[in-house]
C-alpha positions as CSV (number, residue, x, y, z in Angstrom):
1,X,0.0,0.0,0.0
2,X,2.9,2.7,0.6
3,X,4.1,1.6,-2.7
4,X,1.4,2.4,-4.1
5,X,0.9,5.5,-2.7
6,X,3.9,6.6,-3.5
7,X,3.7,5.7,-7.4
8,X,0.4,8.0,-7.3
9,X,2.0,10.9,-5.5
10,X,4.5,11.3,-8.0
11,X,4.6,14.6,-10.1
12,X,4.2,14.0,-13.6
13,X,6.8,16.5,-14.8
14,X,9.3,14.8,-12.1
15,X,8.2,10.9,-13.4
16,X,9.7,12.4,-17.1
17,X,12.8,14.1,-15.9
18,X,15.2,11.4,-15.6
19,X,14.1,11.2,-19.1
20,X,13.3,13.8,-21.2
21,X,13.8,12.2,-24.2
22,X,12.1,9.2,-24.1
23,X,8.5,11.1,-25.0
24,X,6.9,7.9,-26.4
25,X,4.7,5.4,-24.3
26,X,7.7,2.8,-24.0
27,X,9.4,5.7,-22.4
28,X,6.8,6.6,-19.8
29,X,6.3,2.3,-19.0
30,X,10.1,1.9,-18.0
31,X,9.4,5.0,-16.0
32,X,6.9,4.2,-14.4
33,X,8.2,0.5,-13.4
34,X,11.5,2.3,-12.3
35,X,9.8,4.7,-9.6
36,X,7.8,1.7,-8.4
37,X,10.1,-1.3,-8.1
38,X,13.1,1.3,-7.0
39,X,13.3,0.0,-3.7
40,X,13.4,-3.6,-4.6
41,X,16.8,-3.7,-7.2
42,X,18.9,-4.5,-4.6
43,X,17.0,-8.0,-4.1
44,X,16.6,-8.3,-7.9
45,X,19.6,-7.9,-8.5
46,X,20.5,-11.0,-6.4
47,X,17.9,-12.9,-8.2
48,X,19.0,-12.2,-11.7
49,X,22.5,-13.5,-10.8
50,X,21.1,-16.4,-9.2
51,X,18.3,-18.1,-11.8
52,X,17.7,-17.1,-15.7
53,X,14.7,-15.3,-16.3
54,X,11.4,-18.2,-17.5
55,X,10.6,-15.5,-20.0
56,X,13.7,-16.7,-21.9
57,X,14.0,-20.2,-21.4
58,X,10.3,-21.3,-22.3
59,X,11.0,-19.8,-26.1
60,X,14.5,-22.0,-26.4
61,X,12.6,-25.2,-25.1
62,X,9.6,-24.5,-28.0
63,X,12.2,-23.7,-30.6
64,X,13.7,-26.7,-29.9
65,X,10.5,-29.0,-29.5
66,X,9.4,-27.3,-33.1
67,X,12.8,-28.1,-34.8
68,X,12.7,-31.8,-33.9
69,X,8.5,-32.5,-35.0
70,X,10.0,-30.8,-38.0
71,X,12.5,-33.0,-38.3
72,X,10.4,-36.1,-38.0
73,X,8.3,-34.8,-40.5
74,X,10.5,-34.3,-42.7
75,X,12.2,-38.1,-42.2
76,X,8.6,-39.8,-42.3
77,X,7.3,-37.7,-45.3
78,X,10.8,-37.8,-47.0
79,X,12.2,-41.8,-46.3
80,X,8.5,-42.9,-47.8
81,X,9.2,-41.7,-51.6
82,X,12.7,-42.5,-51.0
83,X,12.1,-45.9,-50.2
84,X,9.7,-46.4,-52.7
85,X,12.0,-45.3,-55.4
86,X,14.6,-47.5,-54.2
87,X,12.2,-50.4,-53.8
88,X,9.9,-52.2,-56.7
89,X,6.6,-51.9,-54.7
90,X,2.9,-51.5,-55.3
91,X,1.0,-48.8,-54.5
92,X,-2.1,-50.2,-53.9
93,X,-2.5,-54.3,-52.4
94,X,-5.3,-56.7,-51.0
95,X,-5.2,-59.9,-49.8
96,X,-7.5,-61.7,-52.3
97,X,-8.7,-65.5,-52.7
98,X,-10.1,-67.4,-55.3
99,X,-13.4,-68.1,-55.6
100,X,-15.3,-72.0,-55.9
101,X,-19.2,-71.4,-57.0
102,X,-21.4,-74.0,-56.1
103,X,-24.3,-74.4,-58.8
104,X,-26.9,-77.2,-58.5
105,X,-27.1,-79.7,-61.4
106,X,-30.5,-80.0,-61.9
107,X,-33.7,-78.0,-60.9
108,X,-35.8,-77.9,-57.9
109,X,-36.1,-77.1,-54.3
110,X,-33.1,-76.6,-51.9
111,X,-33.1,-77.7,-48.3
112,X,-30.0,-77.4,-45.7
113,X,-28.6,-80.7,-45.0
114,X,-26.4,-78.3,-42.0
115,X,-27.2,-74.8,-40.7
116,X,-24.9,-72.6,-42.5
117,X,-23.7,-69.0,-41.3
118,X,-21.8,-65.9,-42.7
119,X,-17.8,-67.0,-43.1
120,X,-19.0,-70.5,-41.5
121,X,-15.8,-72.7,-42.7
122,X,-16.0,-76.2,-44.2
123,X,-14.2,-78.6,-45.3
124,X,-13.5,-80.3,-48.3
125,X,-16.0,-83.0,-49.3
126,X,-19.0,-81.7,-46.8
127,X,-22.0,-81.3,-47.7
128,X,-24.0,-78.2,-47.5
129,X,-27.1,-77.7,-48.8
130,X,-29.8,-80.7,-50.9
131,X,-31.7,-80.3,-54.1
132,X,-34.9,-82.3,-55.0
133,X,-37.0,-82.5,-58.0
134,X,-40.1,-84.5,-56.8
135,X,-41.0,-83.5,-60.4
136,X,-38.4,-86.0,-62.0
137,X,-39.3,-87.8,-65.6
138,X,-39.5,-91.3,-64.9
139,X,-41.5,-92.8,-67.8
140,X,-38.1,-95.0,-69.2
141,X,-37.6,-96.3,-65.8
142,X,-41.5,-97.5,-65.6
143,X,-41.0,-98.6,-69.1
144,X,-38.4,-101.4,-68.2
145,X,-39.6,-102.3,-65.1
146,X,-42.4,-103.2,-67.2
147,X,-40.7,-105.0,-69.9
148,X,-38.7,-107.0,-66.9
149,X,-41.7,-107.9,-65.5
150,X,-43.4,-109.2,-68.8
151,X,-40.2,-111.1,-69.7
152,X,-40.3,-112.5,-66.2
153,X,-44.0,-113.7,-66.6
154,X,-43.2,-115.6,-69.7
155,X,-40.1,-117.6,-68.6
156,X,-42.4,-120.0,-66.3
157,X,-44.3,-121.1,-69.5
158,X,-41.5,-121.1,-71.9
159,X,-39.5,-123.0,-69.3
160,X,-42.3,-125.4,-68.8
161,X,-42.6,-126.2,-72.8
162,X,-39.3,-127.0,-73.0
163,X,-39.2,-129.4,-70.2
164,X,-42.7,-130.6,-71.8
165,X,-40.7,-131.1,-75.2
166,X,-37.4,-132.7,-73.8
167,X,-39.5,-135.5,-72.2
168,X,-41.5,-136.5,-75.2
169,X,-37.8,-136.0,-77.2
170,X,-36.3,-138.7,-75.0
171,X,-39.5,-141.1,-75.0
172,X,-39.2,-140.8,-79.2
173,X,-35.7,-141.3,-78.6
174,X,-36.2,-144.4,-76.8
175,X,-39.1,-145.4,-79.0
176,X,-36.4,-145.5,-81.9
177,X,-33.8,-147.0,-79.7
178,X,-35.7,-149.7,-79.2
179,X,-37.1,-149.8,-82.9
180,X,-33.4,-149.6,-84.0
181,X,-32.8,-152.8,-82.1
182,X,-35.1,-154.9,-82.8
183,X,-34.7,-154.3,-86.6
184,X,-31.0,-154.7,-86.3
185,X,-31.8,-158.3,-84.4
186,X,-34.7,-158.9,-87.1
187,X,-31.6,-158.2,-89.9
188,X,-29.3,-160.4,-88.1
189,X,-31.8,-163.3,-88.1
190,X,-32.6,-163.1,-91.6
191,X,-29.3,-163.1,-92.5
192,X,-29.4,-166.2,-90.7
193,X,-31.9,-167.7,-92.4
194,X,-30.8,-166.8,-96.3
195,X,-27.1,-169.0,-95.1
196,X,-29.2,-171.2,-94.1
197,X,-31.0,-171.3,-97.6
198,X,-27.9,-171.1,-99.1
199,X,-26.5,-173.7,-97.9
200,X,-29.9,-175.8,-98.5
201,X,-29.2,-174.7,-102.2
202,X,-25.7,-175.5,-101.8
203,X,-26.3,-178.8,-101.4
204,X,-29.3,-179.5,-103.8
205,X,-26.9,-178.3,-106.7
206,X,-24.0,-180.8,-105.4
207,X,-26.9,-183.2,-105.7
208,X,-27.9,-182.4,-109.0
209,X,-24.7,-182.3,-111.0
210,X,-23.9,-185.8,-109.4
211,X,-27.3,-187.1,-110.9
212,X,-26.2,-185.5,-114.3
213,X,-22.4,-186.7,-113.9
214,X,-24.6,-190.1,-113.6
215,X,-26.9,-189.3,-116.6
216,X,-24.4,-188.5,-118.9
217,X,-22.3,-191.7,-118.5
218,X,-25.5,-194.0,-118.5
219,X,-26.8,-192.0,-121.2
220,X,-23.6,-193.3,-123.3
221,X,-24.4,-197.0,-122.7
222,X,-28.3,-196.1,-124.2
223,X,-28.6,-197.1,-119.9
224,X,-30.7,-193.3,-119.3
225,X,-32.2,-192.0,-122.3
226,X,-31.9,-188.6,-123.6
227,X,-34.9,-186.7,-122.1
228,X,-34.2,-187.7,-118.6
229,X,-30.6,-186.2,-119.1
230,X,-32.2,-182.8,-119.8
231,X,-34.0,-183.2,-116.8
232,X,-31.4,-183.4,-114.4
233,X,-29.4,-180.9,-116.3
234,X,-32.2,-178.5,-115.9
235,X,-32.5,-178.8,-111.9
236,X,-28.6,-178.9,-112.1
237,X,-29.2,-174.9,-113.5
238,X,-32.3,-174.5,-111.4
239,X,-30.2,-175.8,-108.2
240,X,-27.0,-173.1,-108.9
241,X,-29.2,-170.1,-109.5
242,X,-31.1,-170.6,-106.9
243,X,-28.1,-170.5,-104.6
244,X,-27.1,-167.4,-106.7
245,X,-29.9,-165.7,-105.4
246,X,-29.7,-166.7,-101.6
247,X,-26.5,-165.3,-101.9
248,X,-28.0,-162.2,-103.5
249,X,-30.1,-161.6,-100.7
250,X,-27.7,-162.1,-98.1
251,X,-26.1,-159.6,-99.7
252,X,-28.8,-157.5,-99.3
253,X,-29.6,-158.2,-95.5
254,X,-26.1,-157.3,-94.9
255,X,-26.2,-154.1,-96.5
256,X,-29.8,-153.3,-94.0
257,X,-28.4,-154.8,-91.4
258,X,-25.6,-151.8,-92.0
259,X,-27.5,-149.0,-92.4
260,X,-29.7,-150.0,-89.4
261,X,-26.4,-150.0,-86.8
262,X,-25.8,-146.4,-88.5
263,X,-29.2,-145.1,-88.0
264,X,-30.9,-145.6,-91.6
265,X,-33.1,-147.9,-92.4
266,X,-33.7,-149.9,-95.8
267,X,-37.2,-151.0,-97.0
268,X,-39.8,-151.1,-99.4
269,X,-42.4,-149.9,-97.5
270,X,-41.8,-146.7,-95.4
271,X,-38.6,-144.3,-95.9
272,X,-35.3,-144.1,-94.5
273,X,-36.5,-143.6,-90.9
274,X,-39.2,-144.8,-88.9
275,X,-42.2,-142.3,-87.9
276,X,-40.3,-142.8,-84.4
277,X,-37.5,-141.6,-85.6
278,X,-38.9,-138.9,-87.4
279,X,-41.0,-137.6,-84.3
280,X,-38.1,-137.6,-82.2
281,X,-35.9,-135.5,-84.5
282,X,-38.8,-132.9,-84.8
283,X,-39.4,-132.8,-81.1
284,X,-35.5,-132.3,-80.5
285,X,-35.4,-129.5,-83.2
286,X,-39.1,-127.9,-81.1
287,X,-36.5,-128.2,-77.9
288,X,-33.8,-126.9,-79.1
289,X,-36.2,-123.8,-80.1
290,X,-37.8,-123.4,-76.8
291,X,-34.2,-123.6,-75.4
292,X,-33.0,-120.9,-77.5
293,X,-36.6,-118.7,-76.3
294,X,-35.6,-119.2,-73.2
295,X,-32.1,-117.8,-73.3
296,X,-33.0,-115.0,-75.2
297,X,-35.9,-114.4,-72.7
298,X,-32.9,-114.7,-69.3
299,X,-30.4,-112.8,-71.9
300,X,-33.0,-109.3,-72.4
301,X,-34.1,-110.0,-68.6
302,X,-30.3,-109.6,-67.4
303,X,-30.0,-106.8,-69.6
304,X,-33.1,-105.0,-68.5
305,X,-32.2,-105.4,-65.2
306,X,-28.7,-103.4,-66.2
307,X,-30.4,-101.1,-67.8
308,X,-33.1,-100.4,-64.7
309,X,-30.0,-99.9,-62.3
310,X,-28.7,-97.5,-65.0
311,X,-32.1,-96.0,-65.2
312,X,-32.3,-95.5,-61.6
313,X,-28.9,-94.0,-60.9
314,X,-29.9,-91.4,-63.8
315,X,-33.4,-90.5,-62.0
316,X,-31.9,-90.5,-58.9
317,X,-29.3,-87.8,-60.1
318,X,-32.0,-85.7,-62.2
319,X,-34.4,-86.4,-58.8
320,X,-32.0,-85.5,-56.1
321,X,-28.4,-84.2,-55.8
322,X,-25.8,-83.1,-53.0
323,X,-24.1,-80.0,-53.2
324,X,-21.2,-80.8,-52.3
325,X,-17.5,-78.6,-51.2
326,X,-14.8,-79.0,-53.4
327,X,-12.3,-77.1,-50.9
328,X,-11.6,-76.2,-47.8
329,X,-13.0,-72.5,-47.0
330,X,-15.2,-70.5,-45.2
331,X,-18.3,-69.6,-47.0
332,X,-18.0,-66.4,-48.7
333,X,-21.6,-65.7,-50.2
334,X,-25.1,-67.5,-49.7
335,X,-27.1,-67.2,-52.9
336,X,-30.2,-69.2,-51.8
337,X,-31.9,-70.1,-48.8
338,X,-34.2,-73.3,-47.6
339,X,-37.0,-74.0,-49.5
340,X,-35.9,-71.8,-52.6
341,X,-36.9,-73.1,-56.3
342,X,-33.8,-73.3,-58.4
343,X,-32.9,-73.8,-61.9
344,X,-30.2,-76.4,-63.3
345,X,-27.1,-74.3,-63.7
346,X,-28.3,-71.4,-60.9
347,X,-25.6,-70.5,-58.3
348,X,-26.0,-71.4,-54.7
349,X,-23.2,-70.3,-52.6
350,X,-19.0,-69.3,-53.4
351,X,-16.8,-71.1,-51.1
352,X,-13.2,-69.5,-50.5
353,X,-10.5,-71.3,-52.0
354,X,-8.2,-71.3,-48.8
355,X,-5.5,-74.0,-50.3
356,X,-3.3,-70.6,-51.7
357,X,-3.8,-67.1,-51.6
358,X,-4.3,-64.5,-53.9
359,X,-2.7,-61.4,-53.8
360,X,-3.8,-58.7,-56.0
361,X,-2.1,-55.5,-56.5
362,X,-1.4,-52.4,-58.8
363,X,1.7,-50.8,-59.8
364,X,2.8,-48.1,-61.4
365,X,3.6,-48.3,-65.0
366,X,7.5,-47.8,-64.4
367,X,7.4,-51.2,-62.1
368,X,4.9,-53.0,-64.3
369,X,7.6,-52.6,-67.1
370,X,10.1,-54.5,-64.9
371,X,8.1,-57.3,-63.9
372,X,8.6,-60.9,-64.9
373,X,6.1,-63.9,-64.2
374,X,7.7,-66.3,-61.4
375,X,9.7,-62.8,-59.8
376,X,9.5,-63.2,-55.9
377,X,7.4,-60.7,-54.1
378,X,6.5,-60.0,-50.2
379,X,3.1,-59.1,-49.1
380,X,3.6,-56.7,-46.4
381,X,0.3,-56.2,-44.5
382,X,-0.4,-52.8,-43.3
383,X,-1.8,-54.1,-39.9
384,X,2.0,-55.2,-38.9
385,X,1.3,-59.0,-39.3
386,X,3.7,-61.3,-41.0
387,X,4.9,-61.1,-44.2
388,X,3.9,-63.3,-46.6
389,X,6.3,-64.6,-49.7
390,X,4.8,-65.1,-52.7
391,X,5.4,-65.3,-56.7
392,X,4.1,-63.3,-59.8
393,X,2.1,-65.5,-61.9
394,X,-0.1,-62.8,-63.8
395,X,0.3,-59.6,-65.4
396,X,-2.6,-58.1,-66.6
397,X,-1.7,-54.7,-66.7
398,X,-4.8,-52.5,-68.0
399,X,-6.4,-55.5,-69.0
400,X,-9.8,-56.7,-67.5
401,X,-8.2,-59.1,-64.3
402,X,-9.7,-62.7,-63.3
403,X,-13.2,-62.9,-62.0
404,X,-13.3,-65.7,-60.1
405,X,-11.7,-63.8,-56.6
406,X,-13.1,-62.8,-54.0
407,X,-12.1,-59.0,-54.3
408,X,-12.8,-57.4,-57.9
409,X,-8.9,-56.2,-58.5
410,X,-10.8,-52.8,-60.6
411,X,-11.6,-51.9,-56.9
412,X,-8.1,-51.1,-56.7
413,X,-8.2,-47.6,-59.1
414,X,-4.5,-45.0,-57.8
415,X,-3.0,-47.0,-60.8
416,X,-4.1,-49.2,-63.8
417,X,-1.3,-51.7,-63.9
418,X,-2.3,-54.9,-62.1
419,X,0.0,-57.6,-60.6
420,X,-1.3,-60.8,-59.4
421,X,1.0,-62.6,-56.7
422,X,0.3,-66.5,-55.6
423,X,1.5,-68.0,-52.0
424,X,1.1,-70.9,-50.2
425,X,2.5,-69.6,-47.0
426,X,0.6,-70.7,-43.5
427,X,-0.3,-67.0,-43.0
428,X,-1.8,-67.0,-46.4
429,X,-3.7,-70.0,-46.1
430,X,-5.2,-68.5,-43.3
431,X,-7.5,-66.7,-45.6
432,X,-8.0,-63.4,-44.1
433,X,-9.5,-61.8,-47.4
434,X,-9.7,-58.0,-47.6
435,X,-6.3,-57.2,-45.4
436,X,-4.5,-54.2,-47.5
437,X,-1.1,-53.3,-47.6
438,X,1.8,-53.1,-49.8
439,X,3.6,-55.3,-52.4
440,X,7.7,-55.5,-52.5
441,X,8.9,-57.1,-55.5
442,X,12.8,-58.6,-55.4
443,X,15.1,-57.2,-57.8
444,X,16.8,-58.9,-60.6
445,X,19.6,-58.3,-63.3
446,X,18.2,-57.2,-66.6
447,X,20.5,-58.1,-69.8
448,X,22.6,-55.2,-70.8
């Protein structure tokens, strides 16, 4: 308070004489701030040579702080071009995968064979979802079990005619045995009989030319007179031809007896079988027929029955068919739901392809010109996971890229040039579609 008082006894014209000059408003401040912190320069003083003043440190410690976020600025925002035109690398990358559409072979109605969610993963060789046609064309199938079953009602009869004619064939056959027999031992006696002739005749002609050896002498001596000569040299003839024709006929009988041990049979008076004979031949030939029927009938029955299984395997494909995972993947897109009417040929669901991933990038055109399918390159994922080696094995450059992936590569637009990079790596299999970073592609010697 005396300070003050003192500051506002002070004369004007005093406050401006220790300096006359200074007639601006700085000059009147420093006078003023001399006349009221006079008495406490002693003490100041002391401070000042004691401790810096804060009102010059604090501008050093922001000059500083300014200089080095300047600096890192300028390390961040200057290293990035840097590197990049040191390095091949991509300006834009994804993570991709291919693509496996499931499409149903045939039309009808779906139903879930397993509840199915968003990104729900499966394994190769499940099945997910089942189509039925309750509408399925049938008529062939109906038409051969038809046929089977008409071919099936026959063979009983058939069968039974055959067995029918192969019993009368072996009673003819044994009727003609048993006529073959006894003409063979009717043969055999008559031949018998004609020796027995023959030798009858034999002996009448030995008879006869003794009675004519007799004749003839007597007749010399006028003993036998002439007509009884001609006599006994006419049974003498009569005696030799008769023996000529027993002989004849045994002949004969030998030549039936023959033909009757083969099979044929001589005769006057029927042909060269029996009616026996003749029966049996025709009801082997109706046997033989039936027999054939019947294993025409068992061949078009097996066949049939080929052609039904065929049949049914085809109607059960165009009546009813599992759609079934090719790969291993989670589920990417459900195109249909439970009780949904499809079309042979309409898409169900796309399964990722998680066997390799697909990287898909875009380069500038300066990199695109260096590129070679099978370089190296390293996917570098912008969340700071691991890298992820890979190889070049498609350039498409402004060209319209592959549409079986997951992530359409157009969607990547700061350049046109596009890059497709393979990998098998276990973090690329791990299928985490859609993670963006960058591409680095290893250098190599071009020819001078």
């Amino acid at each position: 308070m005396m300070d003050r008082s003192r500051a506002a006894s002070v004369d004007p014209a005093s406050a401006s004489s220790p300096s006359e000059s200074k007639t601006d408003a700085k000059g009147l401040q420093e006078a003023l701030h001399e006349q009221l912190f006079a008495h406490d320069e002693p003490e100041r003083a002391s401070d000042v040579q004691t401790a810096p003043e804060p009102g010059r440190r604090w501008p050093h410690l922001r000059r500083g702080a300014k200089i080095a976020i300047g600096l890192a600025i300028l390390a961040v925002f200057g290293w990035l071009p840097l590197r990049a035109i040191w390095e091949y690398s991509s300006v834009e990358a994804v993570l991709n995968s291919r693509l496996v559409t499931l499409r149903t072979p045939i039309g009808g109605r779906v139903s879930a064979v397993q509840r199915l969610t968003d990104q729900a993963r499966l394994d190769a060789g499940t099945v997910v979802l089942r189509v039925v046609n309750s509408r399925g064309d049938r008529t062939r199938l109906d038409d051969l079990r038809r046929q089977k079953s008409r071919l099936e009602n026959e063979r009983p009869s058939l069968a039974a005619k055959l067995a029918s004619a192969q019993a009368a064939q072996k009673d003819l056959a044994r009727q003609a045995a048993q006529f073959r027999d006894g003409r063979v031992l009717q043969l055999e006696a008559r031949i018998a009989e004609i020796q027995t002739s023959i030798e009858a005749a034999a002996a009448r002609r030995d008879e006869a030319s003794a009675a004519v050896e007799r004749a003839s002498s007597l007749a010399k001596s006028g003993n036998v007179s002439t007509v009884e000569l001609a006599r006994l040299t006419r049974e003498l003839s009569v005696s030799q031809q008769t023996e000529l024709g027993a002989r004849k006929r045994l002949d004969a009988a030998k030549v039936e007896l023959t033909a009757a041990r083969n099979g044929s049979f001589l005769g006057d008076s029927y042909n060269d079988r029996p009616s026996s004979v003749q029966r049996e031949e025709e009801m082997r030939q109706r046997a033989g027929d039936l027999e054939a029927d019947l294993a025409r009938i068992d061949t078009e029955i097996a066949w049939l029955a080929n052609e039904i299984i065929v049949e049914e395997v085809r109607f059960a494909d165009l009546s009813e068919a599992n759609i079934t995972t090719p790969v291993t993947g989670p589920v990417w897109e459900m195109m249909t739901s439970p009780g949904e009417d499809v079309q042979a040929g309409q898409p169900l669901l796309k399964v990722l392809d998680c066997s390799g991933a697909v990287i898909t990038a875009n380069v500038t055109e300066s990199v695109y010109n260096r590129l070679q399918l099978g370089d190296r390159a390293t996917f570098e994922p912008n969340d700071g996971g691991d890298p992820i080696s890979g190889t070049v094995v498609n350039l498409t450059g402004a060209a319209g890229a592959p549409a079986n992936l997951a992530i359409n590569p157009d969607a990547l637009s700061k350049e046109p040039y596009r890059v497709t990079v393979a990998s098998r790596d276990a973090a690329a299999r791990a299928c985490t579609v859609g993670r963006t970073g960058r591409v680095v592609f290893a250098r190599h010697e071009t020819a001078p």
